[in-house]
Residue, then its C-alpha position, 0 to 999 in steps of 0.5 A: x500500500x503507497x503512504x500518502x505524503x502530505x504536504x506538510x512541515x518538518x521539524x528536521x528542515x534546515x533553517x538557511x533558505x535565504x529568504x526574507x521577510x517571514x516575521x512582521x512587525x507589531x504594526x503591520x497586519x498579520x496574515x489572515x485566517x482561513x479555512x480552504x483546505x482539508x487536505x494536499x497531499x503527494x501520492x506517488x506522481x500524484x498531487x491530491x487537492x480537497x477542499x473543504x466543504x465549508x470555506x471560510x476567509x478572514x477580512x477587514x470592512x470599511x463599514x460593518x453595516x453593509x452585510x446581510x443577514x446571512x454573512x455575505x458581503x454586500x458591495x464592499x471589497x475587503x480592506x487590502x485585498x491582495x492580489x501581491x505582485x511577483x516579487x522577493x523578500x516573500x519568506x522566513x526571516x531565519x528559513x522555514x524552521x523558524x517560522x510560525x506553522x499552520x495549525x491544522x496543516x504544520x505548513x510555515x506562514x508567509x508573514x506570521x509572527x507571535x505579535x499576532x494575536x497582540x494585533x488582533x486584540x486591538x483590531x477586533x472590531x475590524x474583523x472577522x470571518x466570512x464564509x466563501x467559495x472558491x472561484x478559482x483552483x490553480x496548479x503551477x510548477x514555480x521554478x527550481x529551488x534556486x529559481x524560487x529562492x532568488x524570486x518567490x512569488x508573493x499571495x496572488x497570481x502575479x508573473x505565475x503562469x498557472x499550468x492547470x486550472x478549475x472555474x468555480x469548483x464546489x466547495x468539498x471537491x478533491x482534484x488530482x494533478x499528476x506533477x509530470x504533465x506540468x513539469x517542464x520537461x519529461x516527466x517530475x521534476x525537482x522544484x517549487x510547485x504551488x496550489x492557488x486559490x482565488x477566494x469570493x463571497x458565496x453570493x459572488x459580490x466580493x473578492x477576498x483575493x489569492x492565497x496559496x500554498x507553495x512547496x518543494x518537491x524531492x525525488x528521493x531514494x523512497x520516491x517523491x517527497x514534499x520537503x517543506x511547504x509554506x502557507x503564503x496570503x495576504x495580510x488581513 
């Protein structure tokens, strides 16, 4: 029976990525809070995306009395949705070890610090949770690790060239992408992939922008490994 290998961290990783910018100050927003994935996963050649069933995003509004009654966002797009230009600078101050991880995935988080829950504390009447759905799911192959080092691109699309893509997938669906078929080249190839999501309000009225999960994949004496993963959204 093939072991599924999820894309998740590990504690063993080096710390010398030399790439900048995890840690954010006490003065700067932290990453915001969702809920979009039950599961990604790497089985044999085979990346394995589940989305949950119910979605969920953090956002800032510039006025709390324009929601409906259900939760959904009026007219307003959120505060700072970020749709983050390409760019360096996008990843752990001191590597991945040493950045904050995901709760539920052990993924690093682009930008966390502990001064987080200090910001939310006095920011609490600015946010909250919204439900959502996703508009967009995209596959790409990002580069060879010296590629995505020197270059990592930030939480939106960018300069990224999406090599497979799904409209308005519902939310719980799982899909696989074999990694050859997007790899440049015959077959898998070492490197960075990543897994974006283009998060909207469920009545389609508000666009909370990309977030994404980067992660490096091996070819290891076992097989295909995920090395390290990291969780990249904008700022709430």
């Amino acid at each position: 029976m093939q072991r599924r290998r999820f894309v998740q961290g590990s504690a063993g990783l080096l710390a010398g990525l030399g790439l900048a910018g995890c840690l954010g100050g006490n003065n700067s927003p932290p990453p915001r809070r969702s809920e979009v994935f039950d599961d990604v996963a790497l089985q044999n050649e085979q990346l394995q995306i589940q989305l949950l069933s119910d979605v969920e995003v953090e956002s800032r509004q510039e006025n709390q009395g324009n929601l409906d009654a259900g939760g959904a966002v009026a007219s307003l797009a959120p505060v700072g949705v970020a749709r983050a230009a390409k760019g360096a600078g996008g990843r752990g101050s001191g590597g991945y070890s040493s950045a904050p991880k995901h709760p539920r995935h052990g993924w690093a988080i682009w930008h966390g610090g502990s001064y987080s829950d200090d910001w939310r504390d006095d920011h609490r009447d600015e946010i909250r949770m919204y439900d959502a759905t996703v508009a967009t799911l995209a596959v790409a192959y990002l580069g060879s690790d010296s590629d995505y080092e020197n270059d990592a691109p930030g939480p939106g699309p960018g300069e990224v060239s999406w090599d497979e893509t799904w409209e308005d997938p519902e939310n719980g669906t799982e899909k696989a992408v074999d990694i050859g078929a997007i790899s440049p080249g015959d077959g898998p190839r070492e490197g960075w992939y990543r897994v974006g999501t283009e998060l909207v309000s469920k009545d389609g009225s508000t666009d909370f922008g990309w977030q994404s999960v980067d992660f490096e994949v091996d070819d290891e004496l076992s097989g295909w490994q995920v090395d390290k993963a990291w969780y990249v959204k904008p700022r709430v």
